[in-house]
C-alpha positions, 0 to 999 in steps of 0.5 A, spaced: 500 500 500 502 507 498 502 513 501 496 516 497 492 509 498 493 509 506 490 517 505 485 516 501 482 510 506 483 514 512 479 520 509 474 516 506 473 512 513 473 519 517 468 522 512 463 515 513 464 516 520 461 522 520 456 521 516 454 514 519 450 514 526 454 507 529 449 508 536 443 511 539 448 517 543 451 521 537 458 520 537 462 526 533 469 523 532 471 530 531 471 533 538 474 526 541 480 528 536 481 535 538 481 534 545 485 528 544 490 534 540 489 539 545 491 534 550 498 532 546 499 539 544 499 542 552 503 536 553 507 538 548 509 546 550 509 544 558 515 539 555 518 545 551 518 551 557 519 546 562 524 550 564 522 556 564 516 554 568 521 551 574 525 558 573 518 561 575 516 558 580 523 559 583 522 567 582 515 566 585 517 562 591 523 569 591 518 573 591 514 571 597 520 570 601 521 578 600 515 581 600 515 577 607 521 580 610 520 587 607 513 586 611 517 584 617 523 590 616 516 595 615 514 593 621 519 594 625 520 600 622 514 602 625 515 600 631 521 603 632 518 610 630 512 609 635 518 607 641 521 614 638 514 618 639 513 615 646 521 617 648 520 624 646 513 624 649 515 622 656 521 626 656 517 632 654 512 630 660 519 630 664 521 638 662 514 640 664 515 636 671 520 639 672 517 647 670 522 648 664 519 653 659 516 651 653 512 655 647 507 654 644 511 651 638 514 646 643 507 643 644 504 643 637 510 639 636 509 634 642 502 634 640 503 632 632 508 627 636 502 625 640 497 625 634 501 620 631 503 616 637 495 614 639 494 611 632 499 606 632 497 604 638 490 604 635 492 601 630 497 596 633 493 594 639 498 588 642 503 595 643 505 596 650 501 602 650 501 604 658 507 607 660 506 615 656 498 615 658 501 618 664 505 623 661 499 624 654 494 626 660 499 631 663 502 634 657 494 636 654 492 638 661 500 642 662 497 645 655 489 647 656 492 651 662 497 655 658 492 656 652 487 659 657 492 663 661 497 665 655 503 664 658 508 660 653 515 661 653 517 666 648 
């Protein structure tokens, strides 16, 4: 048998497959054939690029670990930052205590400080927070007395 004969019958037999109803459950060869290709030809490319989807997966799995450790370092930047507020706080605390002077401009800033201390405490609820209540408390009340008698630093 050629070439052109083996063809010939094969196409001859799929045309009389398509045509032909073998059973009561339509059957299209067709479909079969193509998720049959389908399958072959996936098979195929993941065989190609196998490869580059180990180097991906590597790079994934990189990414990850590094988008942790940024987190944790931004955490630990913050957390540092909120210590930072808290020290200036209870060393502003210390000054009224011991009646030194302060401006107005003084308090804004303390009171920025403040401002920003208390939303990550509220943000960060397992923060140790209890150590500059005291002192918050008592620069508010230091600077309400000063604003109503008007007697800042100059």
């Amino acid at each position: 048998m050629t070439l052109e004969e083996l063809l010939m019958g094969g196409a001859l037999g799929a045309g009389l497959l398509t045509l032909v109803q073998l059973s009561p459950v339509k059957i299209n060869p067709w479909t079969r054939l193509g998720k049959l290709l389908r399958r072959l030809w996936t098979a195929f490319c993941r065989s190609l690029n196998a490869e580059v989807l180990t180097e991906l997966a590597t790079l994934r799995t990189g990414q990850q670990e590094t988008r942790q450790t940024l987190e944790e370092h931004i955490a630990l930047s913050d957390r540092r930052e909120a210590d930072s507020y808290r020290a200036s706080i209870l060393h502003f605390n210390v000054e009224l205590i011991e009646r030194r002077p302060h401006t107005r401009e003084d308090f804004i800033e303390i009171l920025s400080d403040i401002d920003h201390y208390e939303r990550y405490c509220e943000s960060h609820p397992n923060y140790e927070n209890n150590r500059a209540v005291c002192a918050i408390a008592n620069i508010k009340r230091v600077y309400a007395v000063r604003m109503e008698k008007g007697d800042f630093a100059q």
